[in-house]
C-alpha positions in Angstrom: 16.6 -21.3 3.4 15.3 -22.1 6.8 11.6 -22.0 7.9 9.7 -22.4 11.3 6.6 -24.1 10.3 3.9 -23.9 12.9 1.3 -26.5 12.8 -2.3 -26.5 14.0 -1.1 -28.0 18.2 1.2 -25.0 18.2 3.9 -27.3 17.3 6.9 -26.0 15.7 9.4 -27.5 13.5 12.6 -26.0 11.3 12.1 -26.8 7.4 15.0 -26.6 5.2 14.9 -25.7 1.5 16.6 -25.4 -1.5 16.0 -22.7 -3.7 17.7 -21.4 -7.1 15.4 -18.1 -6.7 14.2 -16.7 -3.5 12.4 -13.3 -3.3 10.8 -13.1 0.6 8.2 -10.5 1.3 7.1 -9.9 4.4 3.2 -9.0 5.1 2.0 -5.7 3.8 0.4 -4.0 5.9 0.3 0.1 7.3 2.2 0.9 10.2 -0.1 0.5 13.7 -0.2 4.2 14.4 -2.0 4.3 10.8 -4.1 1.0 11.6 -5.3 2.6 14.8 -6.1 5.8 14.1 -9.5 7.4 12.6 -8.2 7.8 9.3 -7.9 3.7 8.6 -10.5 1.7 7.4 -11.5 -1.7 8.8 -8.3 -3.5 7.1 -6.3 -0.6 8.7 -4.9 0.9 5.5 -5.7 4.8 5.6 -9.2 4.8 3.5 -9.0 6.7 0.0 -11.0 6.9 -2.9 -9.7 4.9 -5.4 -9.6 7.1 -7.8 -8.6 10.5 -6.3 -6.9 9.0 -3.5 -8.9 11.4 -1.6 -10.2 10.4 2.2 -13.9 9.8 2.0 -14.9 10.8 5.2 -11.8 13.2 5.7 -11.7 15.8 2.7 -8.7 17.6 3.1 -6.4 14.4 3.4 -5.4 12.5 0.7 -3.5 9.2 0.8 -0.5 7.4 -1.1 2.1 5.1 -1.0 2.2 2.5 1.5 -0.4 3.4 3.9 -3.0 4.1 1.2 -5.9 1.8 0.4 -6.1 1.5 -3.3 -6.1 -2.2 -4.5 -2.3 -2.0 -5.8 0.8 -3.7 -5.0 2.7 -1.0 -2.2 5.4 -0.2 -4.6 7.5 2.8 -6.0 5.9 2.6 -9.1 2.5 3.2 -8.1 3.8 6.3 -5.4 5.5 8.0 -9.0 1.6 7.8 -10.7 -0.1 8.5 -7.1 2.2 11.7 -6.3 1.2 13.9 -9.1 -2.5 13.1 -9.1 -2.7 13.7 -5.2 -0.8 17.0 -6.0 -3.3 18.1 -8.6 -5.9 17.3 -6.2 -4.9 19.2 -3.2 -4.1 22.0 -5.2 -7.9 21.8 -6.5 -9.0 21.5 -2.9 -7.5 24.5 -2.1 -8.5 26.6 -5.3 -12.3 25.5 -4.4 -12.7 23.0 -6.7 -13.4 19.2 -6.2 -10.6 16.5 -7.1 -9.7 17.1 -10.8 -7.1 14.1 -11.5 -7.6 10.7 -11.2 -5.5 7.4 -10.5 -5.4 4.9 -12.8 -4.5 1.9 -10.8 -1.2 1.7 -11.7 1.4 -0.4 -9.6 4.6 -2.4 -10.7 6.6 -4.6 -9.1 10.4 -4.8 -10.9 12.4 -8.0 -9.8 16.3 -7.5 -10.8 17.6 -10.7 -11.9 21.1 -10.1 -13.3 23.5 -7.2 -14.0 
């Protein structure tokens, strides 16, 4: 693998490595239209409680997946435990209740190694 390794003059040089295992990742981070808009939070993910992924300063929008602030890896895992409890939620919202469900943190982060 090549890298272009910046160093504090601005000067740039090409690295090359040799790896048996590689898994790049590049910076998380919400979309700028999320970052920039009303709904984010000062690290520009879309603010949510942490526990009913609701938005604490806009109550009928609820957040998940990628763009939403809970302290989680961004992953598929954690979207298939944040889907239902946003669901439940919204479905409260609109019945007149507060949030009923809660998020419990979850997240995962599968790395396929073999067949």
């Amino acid at each position: 693998a090549w890298f272009r390794q910046t160093d504090a003059n601005g000067e740039s040089r090409t690295i090359e490595k040799t790896f048996d295992f590689l898994h790049a990742v590049p910076p998380q981070r919400a979309p700028e239209f999320i970052r920039q808009s009303p709904l984010a939070g000062a690290d520009g993910w879309l603010e949510a409680d942490h526990e009913t992924l609701r938005h604490p300063r806009f109550g009928n929008v609820f957040s998940l997946g990628d763009v939403c602030a809970a302290p989680n890896a961004k992953t598929a895992a954690a979207v298939r435990k944040q889907a239902p409890v946003v669901a439940e939620n919204v479905l409260a919202l609109l019945a007149g209740r507060g949030p009923q469900a809660i998020y419990d943190g979850y997240g995962s982060c599968p790395l396929t190694v073999e067949r």
